[in-house]
C-alpha positions in Angstrom: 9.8 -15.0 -3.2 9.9 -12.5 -6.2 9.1 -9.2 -6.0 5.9 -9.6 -8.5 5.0 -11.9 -5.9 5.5 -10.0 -2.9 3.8 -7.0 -4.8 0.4 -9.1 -5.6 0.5 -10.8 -1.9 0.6 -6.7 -0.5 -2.9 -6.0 -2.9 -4.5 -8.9 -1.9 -3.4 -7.9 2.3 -5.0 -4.3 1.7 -8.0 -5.8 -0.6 -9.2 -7.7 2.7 -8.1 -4.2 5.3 -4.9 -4.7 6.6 -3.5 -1.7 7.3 0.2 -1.6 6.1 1.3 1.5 8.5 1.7 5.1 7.9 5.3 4.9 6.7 4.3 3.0 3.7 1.1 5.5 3.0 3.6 7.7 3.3 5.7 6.3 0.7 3.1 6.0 -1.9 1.2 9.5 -1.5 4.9 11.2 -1.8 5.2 9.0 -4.9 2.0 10.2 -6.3 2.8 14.3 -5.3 6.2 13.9 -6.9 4.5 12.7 -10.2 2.3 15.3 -10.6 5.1 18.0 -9.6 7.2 16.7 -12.3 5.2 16.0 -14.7 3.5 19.5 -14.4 7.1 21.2 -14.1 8.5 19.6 -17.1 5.3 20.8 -19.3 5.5 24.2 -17.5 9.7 24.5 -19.2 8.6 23.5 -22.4 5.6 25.7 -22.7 7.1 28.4 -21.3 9.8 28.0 -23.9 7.7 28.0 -26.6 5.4 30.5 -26.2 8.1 33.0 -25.4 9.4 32.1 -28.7 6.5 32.6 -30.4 6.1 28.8 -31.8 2.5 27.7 -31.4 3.4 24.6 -32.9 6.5 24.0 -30.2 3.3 24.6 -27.6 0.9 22.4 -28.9 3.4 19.7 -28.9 4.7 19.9 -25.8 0.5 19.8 -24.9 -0.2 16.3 -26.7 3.3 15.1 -25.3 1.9 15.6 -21.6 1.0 11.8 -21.8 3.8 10.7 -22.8 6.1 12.7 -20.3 3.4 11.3 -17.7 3.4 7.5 -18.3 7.4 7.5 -18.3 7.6 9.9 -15.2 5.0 7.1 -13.3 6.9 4.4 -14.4 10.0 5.4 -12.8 8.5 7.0 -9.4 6.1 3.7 -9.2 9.2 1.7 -9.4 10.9 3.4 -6.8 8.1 3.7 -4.7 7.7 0.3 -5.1 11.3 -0.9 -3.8 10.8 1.5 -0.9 7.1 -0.1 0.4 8.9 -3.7 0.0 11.7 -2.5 2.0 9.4 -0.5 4.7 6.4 -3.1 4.7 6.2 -4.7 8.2 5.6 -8.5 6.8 5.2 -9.7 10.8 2.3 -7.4 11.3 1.1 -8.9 8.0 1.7 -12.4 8.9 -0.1 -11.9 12.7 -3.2 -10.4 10.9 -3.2 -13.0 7.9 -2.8 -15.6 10.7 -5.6 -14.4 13.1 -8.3 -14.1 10.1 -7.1 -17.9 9.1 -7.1 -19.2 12.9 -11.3 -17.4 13.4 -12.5 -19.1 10.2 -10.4 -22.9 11.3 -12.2 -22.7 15.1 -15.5 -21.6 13.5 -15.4 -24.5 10.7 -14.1 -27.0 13.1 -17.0 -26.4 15.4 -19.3 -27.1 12.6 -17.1 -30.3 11.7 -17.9 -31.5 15.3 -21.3 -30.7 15.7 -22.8 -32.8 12.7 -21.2 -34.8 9.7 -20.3 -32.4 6.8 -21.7 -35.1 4.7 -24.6 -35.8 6.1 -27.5 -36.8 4.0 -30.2 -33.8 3.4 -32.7 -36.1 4.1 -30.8 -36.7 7.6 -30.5 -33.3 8.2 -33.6 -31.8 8.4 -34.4 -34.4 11.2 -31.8 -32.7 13.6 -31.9 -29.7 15.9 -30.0 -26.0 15.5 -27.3 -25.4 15.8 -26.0 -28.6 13.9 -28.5 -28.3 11.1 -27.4 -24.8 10.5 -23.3 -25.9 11.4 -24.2 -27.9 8.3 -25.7 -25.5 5.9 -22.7 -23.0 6.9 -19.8 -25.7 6.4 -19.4 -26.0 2.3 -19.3 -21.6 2.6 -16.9 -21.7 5.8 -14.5 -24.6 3.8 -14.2 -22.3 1.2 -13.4 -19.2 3.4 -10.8 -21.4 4.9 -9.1 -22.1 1.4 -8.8 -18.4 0.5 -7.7 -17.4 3.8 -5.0 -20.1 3.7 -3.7 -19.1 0.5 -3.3 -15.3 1.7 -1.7 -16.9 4.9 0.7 -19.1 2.9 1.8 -16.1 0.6 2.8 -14.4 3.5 4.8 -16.9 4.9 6.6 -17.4 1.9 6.9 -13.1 2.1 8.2 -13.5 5.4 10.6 -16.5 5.9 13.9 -16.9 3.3 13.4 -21.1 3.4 10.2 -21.4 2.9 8.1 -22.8 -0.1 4.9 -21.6 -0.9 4.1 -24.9 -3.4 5.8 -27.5 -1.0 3.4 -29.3 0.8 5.3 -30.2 4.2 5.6 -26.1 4.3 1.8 -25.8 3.6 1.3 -28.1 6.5 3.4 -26.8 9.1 2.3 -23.2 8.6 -1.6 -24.1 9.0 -2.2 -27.6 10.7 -0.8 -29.0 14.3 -1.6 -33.0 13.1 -0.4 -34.0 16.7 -0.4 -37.7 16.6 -3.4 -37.9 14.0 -2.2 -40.2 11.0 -2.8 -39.4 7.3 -2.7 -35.6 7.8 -0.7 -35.4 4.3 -2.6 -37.7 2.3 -5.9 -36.0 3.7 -4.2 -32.4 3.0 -3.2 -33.3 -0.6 -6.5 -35.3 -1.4 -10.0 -34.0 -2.5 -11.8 -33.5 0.4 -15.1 -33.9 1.7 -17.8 -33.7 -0.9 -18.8 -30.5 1.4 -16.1 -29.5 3.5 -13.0 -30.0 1.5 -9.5 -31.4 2.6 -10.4 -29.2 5.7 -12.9 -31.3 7.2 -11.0 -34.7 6.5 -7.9 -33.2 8.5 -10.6 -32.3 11.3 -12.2 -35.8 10.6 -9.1 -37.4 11.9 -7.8 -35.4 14.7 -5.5 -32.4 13.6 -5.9 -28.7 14.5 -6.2 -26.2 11.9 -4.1 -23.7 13.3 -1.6 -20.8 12.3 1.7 -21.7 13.4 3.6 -19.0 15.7 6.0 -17.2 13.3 8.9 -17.7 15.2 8.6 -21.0 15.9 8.6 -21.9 11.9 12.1 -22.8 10.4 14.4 -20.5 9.0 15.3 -17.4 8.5 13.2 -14.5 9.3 13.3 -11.5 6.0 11.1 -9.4 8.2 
């Protein structure tokens, strides 16, 4: 995976709270002190260089060039800071807590699955009892909550393991589903779903178990 890649897949980890460590806060608050220090001492030389010459003009420039000095000074210390968080970033911590936020949303929807048909007529529905008539009303919102969480679960895979393929969909598979013996798990993986539980609820419909797979157990290479 590229580094843009890898970048994005870190905002979208801390955008939902996981906590990356303190060596990598670390890394980008020193980053962020550093800039400021020299940005302020390079503006600090050439002030104090022109005022002790007299030139007002010298000054003011060196004033309206701040910005300048700053954006080129953050560029550099972002991109350094950046190599050092890839390097420091614990991508198995990331890939248990990506895995356990996919695996409570797949026992919750699955649940639901089981307790009533997620296409069940409205009509039909209001005839039944809780909790299946709320299992349905919470199914289309859970399906989707299961899509997004296996996309984050799936970049972090692909952030984790050398071999492994993001976009290939025996790679998709084996990090989210255990199809067991069920039949048509691809074709109900690749296809469009339940009207209102997605792809998700067709892979319930016919047996598998929407599950994380161990890290270790996953083919090739770890990078973490």
């Amino acid at each position: 995976m590229s580094d843009a890649r890898r970048d994005i897949t870190m905002g979208q980890l801390a955008a939902v709270g996981f906590d990356a460590g303190a060596e990598v806060s670390t890394i980008r608050d020193t980053a962020a002190v550093t800039r400021q220090a020299a940005t302020m001492a390079a503006l600090g030389e050439r002030l104090t260089s022109a005022l002790v010459a007299g030139d007002s003009e010298a000054a003011t420039r060196a004033l309206l060039d701040l910005d300048k000095d700053d954006r080129r000074t953050t560029e550099l210390l972002r991109a350094a800071a950046d190599q050092a968080t890839r390097r420091a970033y614990p991508w198995r911590k990331a890939y248990a807590f990506a895995a356990a936020r996919f695996d409570e949303t797949a026992r919750e929807f699955a649940e639901a699955c089981r307790s009533v048909d997620p296409d069940e007529p409205a009509d039909n529905v209001v005839q039944l009892r809780n909790p299946a008539r709320a299992n349905w009303a919470s199914i289309p919102k859970l399906s989707a909550t299961l899509e997004a969480r296996f996309r984050l679960l799936n970049a972090v895979a692909a952030s984790v393991i050398n071999d492994y393929s993001p976009n290939a969909t025996t790679d998709q598979m084996r990090v989210c589903i255990d199809a067991g013996k069920a039949r048509g798990a691809e074709a109900a993986f690749k296809g469009p779903g339940s009207s209102r539980g997605g792809r998700w609820a067709d892979l319930v419909r016919i047996g598998c178990t929407l599950r994380a797979a161990d890290l270790d157990s996953l083919a090739g290479d770890s990078g973490a």
